[in-house]
N, C-alpha and C positions, 0 to 999 in steps of 0.2 A: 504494500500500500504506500502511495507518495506521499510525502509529504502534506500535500494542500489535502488529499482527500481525508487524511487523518484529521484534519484542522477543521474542515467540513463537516467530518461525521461527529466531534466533538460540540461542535457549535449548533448542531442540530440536536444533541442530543440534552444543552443546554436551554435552549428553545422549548424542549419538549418538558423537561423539567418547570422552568418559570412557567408554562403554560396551563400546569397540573396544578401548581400552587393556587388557591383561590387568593384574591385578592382580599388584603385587611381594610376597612376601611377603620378609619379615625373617630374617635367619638365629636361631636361636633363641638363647636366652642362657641355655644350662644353668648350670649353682652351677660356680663355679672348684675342679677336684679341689685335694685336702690330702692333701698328703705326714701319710701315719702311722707309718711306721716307715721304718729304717735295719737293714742287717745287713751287717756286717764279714767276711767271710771270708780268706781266704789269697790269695784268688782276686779279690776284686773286692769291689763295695758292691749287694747287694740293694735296689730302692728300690720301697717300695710304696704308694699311696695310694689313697684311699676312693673306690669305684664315682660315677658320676655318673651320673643317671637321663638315659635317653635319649642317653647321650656312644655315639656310635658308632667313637670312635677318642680316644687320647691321644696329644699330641707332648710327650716330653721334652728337656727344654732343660739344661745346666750353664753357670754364670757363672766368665765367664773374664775375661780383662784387658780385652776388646774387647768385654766385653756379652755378653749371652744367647746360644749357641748350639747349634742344635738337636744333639740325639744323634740318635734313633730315634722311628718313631712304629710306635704297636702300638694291639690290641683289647683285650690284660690290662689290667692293673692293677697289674701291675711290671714292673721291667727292672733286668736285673743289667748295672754297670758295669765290663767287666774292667780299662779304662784307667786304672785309679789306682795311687798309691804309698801306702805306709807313713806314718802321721803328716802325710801332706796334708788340711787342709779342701777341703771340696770343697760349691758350693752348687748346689743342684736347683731349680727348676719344673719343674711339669706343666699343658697346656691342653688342653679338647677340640678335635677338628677332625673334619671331616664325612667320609665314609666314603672320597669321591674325591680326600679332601685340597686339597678347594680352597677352604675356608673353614674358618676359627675359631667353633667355638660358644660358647665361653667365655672368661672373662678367664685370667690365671695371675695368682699371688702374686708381685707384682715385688719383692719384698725376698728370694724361696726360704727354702730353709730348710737349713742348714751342718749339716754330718754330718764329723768326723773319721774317718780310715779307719786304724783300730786293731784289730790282733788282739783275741780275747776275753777278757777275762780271767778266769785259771784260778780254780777255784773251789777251797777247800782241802778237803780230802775227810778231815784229821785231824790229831792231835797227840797225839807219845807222847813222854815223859818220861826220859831216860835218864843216866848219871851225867858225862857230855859235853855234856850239853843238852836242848835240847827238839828232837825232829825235825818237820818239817812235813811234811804230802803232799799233794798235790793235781792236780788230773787236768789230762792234756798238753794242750797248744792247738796244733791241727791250724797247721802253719806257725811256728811257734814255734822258733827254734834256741837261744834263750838264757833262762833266768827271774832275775830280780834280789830277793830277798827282803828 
């Protein structure tokens, strides 16, 4: 056998190998969702962030002493946290992950993002003038036992 056809039959038969291999694909790299808001309630911390095209699931995570650890993973686009206290910060990511949860498709925001968990505060609804003072009013906060003016 000459030369070239040796080189020939090699290279074909390297052909026929790549050809057998199935293709890997990559898991895809959607945009890392962003926490956009924050809500306080009596009850817990509302947390919501911006749709990812294509994200078939989100895992949220809160940063504790020991590092990132997962809460929940879900299909919305929020998740209400009843675990917290009054006046604790408390910090969030969110990443995508694939629908069987066995892959990440996205990065997450490794700094999060810190939310204080504070009742609302009252909005004053008025002021009336009297020969004792000025009265204030303003509307109740659901969970509220005390107001300090």
């Amino acid at each position: 056998m000459t030369h070239a056809k040796r080189l020939f039959a090699v290279l074909i038969v390297l052909l026929m190998i790549l050809l057998s291999v199935p293709a890997v694909s990559a898991a895809p790299n959607l945009q890392t969702p962003q926490i956009t808001s924050f809500e306080s309630t009596k009850d817990g911390i509302m947390i919501t962030w911006s749709p990812v095209q294509n994200a078939e699931k989100y895992r949220i995570y809160y940063k504790g002493r020991n590092g990132w650890t997962r809460m929940s993973t879900t299909a919305d686009t929020s998740y209400f946290d009843a675990d917290v206290s009054l006046g604790t910060t408390y910090t969030y990511t969110v990443r995508c992950i694939n629908v069987d949860e066995s892959a990440f498709t996205s990065d997450y925001n490794t700094t999060g993002w810190k939310h204080t968990h504070y009742l609302a505060t009252p909005e004053i609804t008025g002021f009336e003038g009297s020969a004792q003072g000025v009265n204030i009013r303003w509307n109740a906060v659901d969970g509220a036992a005390k107001y300090r003016v």
